[in-house]
C-alpha positions in Angstrom: 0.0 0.0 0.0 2.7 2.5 0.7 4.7 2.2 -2.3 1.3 3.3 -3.8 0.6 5.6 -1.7 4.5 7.3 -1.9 5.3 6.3 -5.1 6.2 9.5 -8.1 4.1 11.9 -5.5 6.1 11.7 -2.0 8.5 14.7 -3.3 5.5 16.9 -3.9 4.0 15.9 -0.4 7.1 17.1 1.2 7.5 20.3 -0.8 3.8 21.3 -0.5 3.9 20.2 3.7 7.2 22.3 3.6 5.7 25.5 2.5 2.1 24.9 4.6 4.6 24.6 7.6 6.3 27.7 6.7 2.8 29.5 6.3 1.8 28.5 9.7 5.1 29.7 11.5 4.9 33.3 9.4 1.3 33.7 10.6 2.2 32.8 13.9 -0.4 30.2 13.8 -1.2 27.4 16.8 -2.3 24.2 16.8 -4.7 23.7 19.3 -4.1 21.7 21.8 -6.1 18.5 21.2 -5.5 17.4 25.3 -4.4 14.1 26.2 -4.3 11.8 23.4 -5.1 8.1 23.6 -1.4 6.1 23.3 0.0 5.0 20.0 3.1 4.7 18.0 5.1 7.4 17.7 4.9 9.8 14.4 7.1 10.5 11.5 7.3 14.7 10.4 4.7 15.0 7.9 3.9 11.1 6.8 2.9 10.5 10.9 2.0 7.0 10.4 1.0 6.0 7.4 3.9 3.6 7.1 2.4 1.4 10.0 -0.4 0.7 8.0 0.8 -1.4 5.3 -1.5 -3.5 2.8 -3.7 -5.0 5.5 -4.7 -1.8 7.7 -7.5 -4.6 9.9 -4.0 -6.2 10.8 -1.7 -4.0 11.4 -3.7 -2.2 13.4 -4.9 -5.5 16.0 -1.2 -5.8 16.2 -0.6 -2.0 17.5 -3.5 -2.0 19.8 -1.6 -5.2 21.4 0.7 -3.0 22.3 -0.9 0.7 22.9 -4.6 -1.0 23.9 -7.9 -0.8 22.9 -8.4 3.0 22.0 -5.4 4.3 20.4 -4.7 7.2 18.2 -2.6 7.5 15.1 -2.0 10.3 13.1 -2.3 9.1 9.4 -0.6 12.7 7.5 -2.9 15.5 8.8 -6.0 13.4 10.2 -5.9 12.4 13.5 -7.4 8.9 14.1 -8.9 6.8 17.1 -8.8 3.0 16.6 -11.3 1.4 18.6 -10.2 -2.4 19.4 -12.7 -3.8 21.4 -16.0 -4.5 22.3 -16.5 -2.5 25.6 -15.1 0.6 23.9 -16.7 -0.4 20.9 -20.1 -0.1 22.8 -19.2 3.1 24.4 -18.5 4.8 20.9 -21.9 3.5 19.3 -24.2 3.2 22.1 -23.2 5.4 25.2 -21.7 8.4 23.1 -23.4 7.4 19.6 -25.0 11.1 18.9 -21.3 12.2 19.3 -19.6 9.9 16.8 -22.5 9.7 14.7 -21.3 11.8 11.6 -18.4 10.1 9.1 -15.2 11.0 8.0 -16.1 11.8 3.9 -13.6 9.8 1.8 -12.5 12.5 -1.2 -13.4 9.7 -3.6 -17.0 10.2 -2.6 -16.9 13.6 -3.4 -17.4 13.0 -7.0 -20.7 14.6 -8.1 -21.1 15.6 -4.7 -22.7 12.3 -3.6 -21.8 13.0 -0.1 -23.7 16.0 0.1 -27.3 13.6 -0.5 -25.9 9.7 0.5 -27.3 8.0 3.2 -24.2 6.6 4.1 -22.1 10.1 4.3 -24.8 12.8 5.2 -24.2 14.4 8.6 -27.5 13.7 11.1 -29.7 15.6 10.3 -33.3 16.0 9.1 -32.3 15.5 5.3 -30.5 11.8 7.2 -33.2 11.1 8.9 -35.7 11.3 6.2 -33.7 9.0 3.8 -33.2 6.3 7.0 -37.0 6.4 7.4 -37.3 6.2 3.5 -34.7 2.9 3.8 -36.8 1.3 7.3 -40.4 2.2 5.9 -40.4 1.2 2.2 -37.2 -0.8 1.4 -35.8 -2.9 4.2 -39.1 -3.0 6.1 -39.6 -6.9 7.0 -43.1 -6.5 5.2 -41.9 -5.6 2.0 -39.0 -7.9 2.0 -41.8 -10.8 3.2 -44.3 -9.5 0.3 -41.1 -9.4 -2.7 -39.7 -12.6 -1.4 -40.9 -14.7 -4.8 -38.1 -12.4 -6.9 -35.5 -13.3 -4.8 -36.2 -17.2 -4.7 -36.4 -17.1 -8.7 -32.5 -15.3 -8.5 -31.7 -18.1 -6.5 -32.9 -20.7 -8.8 -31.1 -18.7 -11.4 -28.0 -19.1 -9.5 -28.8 -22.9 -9.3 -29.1 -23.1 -13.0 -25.8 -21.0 -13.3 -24.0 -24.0 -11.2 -25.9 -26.5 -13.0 -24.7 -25.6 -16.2 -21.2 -25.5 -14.9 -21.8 -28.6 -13.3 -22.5 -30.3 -16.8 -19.8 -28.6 -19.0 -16.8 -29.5 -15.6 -16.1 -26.2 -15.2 -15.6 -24.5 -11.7 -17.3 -22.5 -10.3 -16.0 -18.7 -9.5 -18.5 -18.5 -6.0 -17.8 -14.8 -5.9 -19.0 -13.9 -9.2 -22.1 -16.3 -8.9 -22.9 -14.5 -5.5 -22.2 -11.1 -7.0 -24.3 -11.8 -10.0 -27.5 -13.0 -7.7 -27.5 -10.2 -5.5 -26.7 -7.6 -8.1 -30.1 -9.2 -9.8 -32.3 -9.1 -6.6 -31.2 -5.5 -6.1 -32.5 -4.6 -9.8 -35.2 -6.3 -10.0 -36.8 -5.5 -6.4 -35.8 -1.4 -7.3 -36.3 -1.2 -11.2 -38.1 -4.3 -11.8 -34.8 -4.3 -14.5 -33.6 -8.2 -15.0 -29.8 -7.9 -15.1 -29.5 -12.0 -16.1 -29.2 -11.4 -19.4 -25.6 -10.5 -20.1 -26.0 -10.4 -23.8 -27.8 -6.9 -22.9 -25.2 -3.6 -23.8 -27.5 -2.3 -20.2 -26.6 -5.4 -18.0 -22.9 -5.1 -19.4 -22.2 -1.3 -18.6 -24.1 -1.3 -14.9 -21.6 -4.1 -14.3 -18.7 -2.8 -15.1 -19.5 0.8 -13.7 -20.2 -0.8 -10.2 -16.9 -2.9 -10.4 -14.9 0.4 -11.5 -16.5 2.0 -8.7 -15.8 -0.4 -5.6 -12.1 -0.7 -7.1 -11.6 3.2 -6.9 -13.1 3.5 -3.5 -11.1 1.0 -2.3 -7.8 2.6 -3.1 -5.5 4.0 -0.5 -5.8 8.1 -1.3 -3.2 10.6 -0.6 -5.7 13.2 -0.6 -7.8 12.0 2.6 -4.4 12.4 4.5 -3.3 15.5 3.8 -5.9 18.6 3.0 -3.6 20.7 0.9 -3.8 17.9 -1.8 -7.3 17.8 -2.4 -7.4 20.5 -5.1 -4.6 18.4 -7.2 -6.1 14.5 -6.5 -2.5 13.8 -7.3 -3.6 10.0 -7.6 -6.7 10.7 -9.9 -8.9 9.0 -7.8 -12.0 11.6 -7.9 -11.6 12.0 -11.6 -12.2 8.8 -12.0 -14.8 8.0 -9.7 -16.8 11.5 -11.3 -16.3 9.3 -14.6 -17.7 6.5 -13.0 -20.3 8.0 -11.0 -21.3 10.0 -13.7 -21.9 6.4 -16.0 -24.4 5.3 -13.0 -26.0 8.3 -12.9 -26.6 8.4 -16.6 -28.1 4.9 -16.7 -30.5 5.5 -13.5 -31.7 9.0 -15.0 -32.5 6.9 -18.1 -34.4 4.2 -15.9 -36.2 7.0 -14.3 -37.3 8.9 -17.2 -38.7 6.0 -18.9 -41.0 4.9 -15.7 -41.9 8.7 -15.6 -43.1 8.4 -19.2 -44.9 5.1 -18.6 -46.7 6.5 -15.2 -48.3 9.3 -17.5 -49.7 6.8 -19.4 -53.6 5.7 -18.6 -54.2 2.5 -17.1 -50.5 2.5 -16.0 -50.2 -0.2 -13.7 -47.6 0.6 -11.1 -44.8 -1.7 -10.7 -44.7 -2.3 -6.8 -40.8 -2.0 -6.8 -39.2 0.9 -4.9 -38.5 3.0 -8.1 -42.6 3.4 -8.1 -43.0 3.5 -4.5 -40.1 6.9 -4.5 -41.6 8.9 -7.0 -45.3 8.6 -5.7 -43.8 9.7 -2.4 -42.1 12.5 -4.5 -45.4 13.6 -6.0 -47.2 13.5 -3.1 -45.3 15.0 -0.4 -42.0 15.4 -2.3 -40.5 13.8 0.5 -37.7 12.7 -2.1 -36.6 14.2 -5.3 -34.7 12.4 -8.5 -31.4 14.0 -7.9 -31.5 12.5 -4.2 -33.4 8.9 -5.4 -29.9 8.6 -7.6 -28.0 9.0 -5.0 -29.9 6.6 -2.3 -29.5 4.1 -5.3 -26.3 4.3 -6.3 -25.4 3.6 -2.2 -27.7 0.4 -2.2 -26.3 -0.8 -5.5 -22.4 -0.3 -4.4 -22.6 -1.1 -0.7 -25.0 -3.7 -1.1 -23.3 -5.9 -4.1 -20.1 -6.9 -3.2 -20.1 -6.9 0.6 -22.6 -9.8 -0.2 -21.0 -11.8 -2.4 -17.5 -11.4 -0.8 -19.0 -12.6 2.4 -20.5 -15.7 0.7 -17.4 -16.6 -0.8 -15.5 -16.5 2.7 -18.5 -19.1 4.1 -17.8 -21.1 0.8 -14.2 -21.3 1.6 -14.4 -21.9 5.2 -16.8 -24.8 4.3 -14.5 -25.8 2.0 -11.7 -26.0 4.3 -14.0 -27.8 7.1 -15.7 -30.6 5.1 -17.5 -31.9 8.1 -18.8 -28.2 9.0 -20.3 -29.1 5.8 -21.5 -32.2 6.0 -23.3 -31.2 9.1 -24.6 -27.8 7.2 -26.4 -30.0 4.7 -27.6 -33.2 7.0 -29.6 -30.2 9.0 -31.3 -28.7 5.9 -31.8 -32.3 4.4 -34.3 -33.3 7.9 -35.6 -29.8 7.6 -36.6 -29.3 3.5 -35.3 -32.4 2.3 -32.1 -33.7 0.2 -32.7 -31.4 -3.3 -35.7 -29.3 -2.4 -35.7 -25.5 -2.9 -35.0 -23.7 0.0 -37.4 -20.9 1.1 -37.0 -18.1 3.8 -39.5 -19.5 5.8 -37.1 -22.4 6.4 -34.2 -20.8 7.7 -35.6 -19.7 11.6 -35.5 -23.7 11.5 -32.0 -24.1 10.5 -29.7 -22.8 13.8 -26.6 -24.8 12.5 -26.7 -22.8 9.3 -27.3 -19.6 10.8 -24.4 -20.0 13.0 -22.2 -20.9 9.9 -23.1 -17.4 8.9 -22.3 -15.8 12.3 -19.2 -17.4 12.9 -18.0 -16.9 9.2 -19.1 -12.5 10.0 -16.7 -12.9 13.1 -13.8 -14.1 11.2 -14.6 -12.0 8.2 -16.2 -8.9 8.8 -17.4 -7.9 4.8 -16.4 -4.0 5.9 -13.2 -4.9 8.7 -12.9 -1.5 9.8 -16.6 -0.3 9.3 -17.3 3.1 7.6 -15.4 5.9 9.6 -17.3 7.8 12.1 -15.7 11.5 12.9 -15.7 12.4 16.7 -18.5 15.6 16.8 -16.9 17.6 20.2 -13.9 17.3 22.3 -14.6 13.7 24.2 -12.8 12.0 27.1 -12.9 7.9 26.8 -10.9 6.2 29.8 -8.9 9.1 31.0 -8.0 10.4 27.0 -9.2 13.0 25.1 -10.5 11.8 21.5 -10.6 15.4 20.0 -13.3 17.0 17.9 -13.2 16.1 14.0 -11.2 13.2 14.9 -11.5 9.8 12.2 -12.7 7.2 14.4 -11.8 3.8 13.5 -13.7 0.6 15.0 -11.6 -2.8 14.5 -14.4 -5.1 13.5 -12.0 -7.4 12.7 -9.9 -7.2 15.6 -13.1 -7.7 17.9 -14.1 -10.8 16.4 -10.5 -12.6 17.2 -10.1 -10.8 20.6 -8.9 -13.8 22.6 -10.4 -12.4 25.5 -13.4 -13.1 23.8 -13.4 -15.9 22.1 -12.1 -19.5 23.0 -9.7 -20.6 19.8 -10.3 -17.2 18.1 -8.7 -18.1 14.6 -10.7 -21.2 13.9 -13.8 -21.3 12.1 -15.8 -23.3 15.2 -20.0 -22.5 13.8 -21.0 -24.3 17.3 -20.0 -21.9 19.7 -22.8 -20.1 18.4 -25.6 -23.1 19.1 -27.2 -22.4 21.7 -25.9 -18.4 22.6 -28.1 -15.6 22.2 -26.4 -13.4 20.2 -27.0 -11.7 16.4 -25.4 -9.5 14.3 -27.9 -6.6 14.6 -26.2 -3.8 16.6 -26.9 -5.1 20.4 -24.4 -7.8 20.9 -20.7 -5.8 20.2 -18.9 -9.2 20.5 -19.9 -9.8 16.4 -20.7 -6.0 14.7 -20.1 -6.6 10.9 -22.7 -4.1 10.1 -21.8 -1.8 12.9 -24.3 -0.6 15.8 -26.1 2.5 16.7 -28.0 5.0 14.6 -25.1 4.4 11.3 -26.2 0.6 11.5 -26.2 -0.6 8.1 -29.7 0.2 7.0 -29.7 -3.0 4.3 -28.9 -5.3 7.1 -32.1 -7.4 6.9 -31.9 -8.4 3.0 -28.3 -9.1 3.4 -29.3 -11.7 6.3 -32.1 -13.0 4.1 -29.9 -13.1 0.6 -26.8 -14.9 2.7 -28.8 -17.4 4.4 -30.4 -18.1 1.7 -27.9 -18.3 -1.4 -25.7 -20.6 1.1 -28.3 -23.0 2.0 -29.5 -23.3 -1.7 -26.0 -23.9 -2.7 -24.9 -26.5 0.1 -28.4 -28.2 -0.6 -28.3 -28.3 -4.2 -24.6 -29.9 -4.4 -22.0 -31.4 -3.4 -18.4 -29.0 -3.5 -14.8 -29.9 -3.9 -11.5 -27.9 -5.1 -9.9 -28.0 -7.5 -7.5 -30.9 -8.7 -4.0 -29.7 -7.1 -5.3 -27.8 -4.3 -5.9 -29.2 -0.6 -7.6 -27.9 2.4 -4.0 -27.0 3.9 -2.9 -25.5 0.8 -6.4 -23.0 0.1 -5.5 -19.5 0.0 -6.5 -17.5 3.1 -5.1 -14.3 2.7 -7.7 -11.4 2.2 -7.1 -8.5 0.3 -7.9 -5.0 2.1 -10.7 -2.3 0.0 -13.9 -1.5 0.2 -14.8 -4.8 1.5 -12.3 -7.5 2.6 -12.2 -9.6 -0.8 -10.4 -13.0 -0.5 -6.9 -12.3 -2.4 -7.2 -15.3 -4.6 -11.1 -15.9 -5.9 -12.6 -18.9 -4.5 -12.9 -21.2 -7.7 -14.4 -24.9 -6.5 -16.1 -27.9 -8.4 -19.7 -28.3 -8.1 -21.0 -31.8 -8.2 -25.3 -32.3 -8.3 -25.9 -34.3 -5.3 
């Protein structure tokens, strides 16, 4: 990561931080005094440190708060930044104090077309927040509507079936990943636009693919800009240029869909869709509670958040299953006496299936899709334990570092499903032992369909057949390593054999 980050640009860093400094100490300018930090490793001049980040930031950083403790502060260039590595503190930042750290440190990327000024993932609390959260809770992620749209995504499911089945007959393996990205990018369309993105011969399905790939793979670059301010003009790494590009792309295509259903709702005897495309703009014209330019926005954060933190989590399930073939085994025994060997499953099915659902569980503590959640930003002056975490502050909360906290959890590296039989604990906000959506008001507000898509795409595919590796590879030899972005992507794709039981 830092040779990227340094690369052909670290001479104009110094040089511009050189003649910043010398601004400052002309104007006679103070720093103010930020009080007693929490510990951490000591700074460089200028690059503070950045260099103890390296390509796995989750890591590093569980390995420093071994040694400076749970809250510990960094300073990364110019931003000064809390790491939160456990689940007490953890609590205390998104519970006790949540209204204080409830507002985000705005990656430049972001920036592009300004989406941060309208995403529900960026916008500062507010009334403009609050009204898309309640637009998100009330008429996209309510259980009701996912209960009433349920039908679409059992037919992406059996889509994905046939997808493996036609693998199955030609021998080819299987890229999970992809297969996983494909379904859930298909629900998401289809229960928004009612658009089916299965056909890939379609120049439509093709670009909105691509776009969204472009755009997770920007985001998840390390940016020179977000550490030092004075850069942000230049975007010496091109990042927002291209994610404007990008942006701009999606933005173009959704206008397009929205236009079209505009036209078609002015028609008589239009029949409305029921997806959440028609459900928006009669809430515009009603009450205009939501206009276009913000509806883009809201769906450009569901289709980029909600695509390949899905599929990237069901891939790391796949491999740990894959590694533990009598996890497995006992996987598919449960949902053989519950649905039987070959049946379809349906939602309905998986409140019976606890062995399953603590596959998922154990698989979000060893793999959190987002390791170091989306950044909060510390809203006033605070004291946490005795330290001062000072106002505009990046907060950092180790997801990652929480779920193998040995003080925690009994054999914290292995993937062990049962030491979630029988304990009453979830993923949605209340338990901070296992926060892969994070807690508090910034909770992932797609939580519920990602629990219903996961369960669901992993049972179908563990029901529907059998799985081995490839010839050559082993369970010792399977590539673990993860790859750090805007999710935590397994470094080498999970690629395995399908065989219909």
């Amino acid at each position: 990561m830092m040779e990227y980050l340094l690369g052909s640009v670290l001479s104009l860093l110094f040089t511009l931080a050189f003649v910043q400094t010398l601004i400052f100490i002309l104007k006679g300018s103070k720093i103010r005094s930020p009080g007693k930090l929490p510990p951490g490793p000591a700074p460089l001049p200028i690059l503070g440190n950045l260099f103890e980040l390296g390509d796995q930031p989750h890591k590093s950083l569980a390995k420093l708060a071994k040694i400076h403790g749970p809250l510990m502060s960094l300073q990364l260039g110019r931003v000064t930044t809390v790491v939160i590595s456990s689940a007490t503190l953890a609590k205390e930042v998104l519970q006790t104090l949540d209204l204080t750290f409830s507002d985000r440190t705005v990656a430049q990327a972001v920036h592009a077309h300004k989406h941060h000024q309208e995403s529900v993932v960026f916008l500062p609390v507010g009334a403009r927040w609050r009204n898309l959260r309640k637009i998100c809770n009330s008429y996209i992620f309510a259980n009701q509507k996912l209960d009433a749209n349920q039908d679409i995504r059992l037919k992406k499911i059996q889509d994905l079936l046939a997808d493996v089945q036609e693998s199955c007959r030609v021998g080819a393996a299987v890229d999970v990943g992809q297969i996983a990205f494909k379904a859930t990018l298909n629900v998401l369309s289809t229960n928004i636009f009612s658009l089916d993105l299965s056909d890939s011969s379609s120049d439509t399905v093709r670009e909105f693919k691509e776009v969204v790939r472009c755009i997770m793979e920007e985001a998840g670059k390390p940016n020179l800009a977000d550490y030092f301010p004075m850069l942000r003009s230049i975007d010496p790494q091109g990042i927002r240029r291209r994610m404007t590009i990008h942006f701009g792309k999606i933005l173009d295509l959704f206008d397009r869909i929205i236009d079209q259903r505009l036209q078609l709702r002015k028609k008589q005897g239009y029949i409305p869709a029921n997806d959440v495309l028609d459900t928006l703009l009669a809430l515009n014209e009603h009450n205009k509670e939501i206009d276009t330019n913000c509806m883009k926005c809201l769906f450009l954060d569901l289709f980029v958040a909600g695509t390949d933190t899905t599929s990237s989590t069901l891939e790391w399930a796949m491999t740990e299953l894959l590694r533990n073939p009598k996890t497995l085994m006992r996987a598919r025994e449960e949902i053989e006496q519950i649905i039987g060997k070959g049946n379809l499953l349906q939602e309905s099915d998986i409140a019976k299936l606890p062995y399953l659902k603590a596959i998922i569980k154990e698989n979000f503590r060893l793999h959190p899709a987002v390791p170091l959640l989306v950044p909060h930003k510390a809203g006033a002056d605070v004291e946490i334990c005795g330290f001062t975490v000072p106002k505009d502050a990046q907060v950092l909360v180790n997801a990652w570092a929480i779920g193998r906290d040995p003080s925690l959890w009994e054999d914290p590296d292995t993937f062990l499903p049962e030491r979630f039989l029988g304990l009453d604990m979830d993923v949605r906000g209340r338990d901070f032992e296992l926060i892969p959506f994070g807690a508090g008001r910034r909770i992932c507000p797609g939580l519920p369909l990602a629990i219903r898509m996961l369960h669901l795409m992993l049972g179908s595919l563990i029901n529907s057949f059998d799985w081995k590796l490839e010839d050559g590879i082993t369970q010792e030899s399977m590539d673990m390593e993860d790859k750090f972005g805007i999710t935590l992507q397994k470094a080498q794709p999970l690629r395995a054999i399908a065989v219909q039981l």
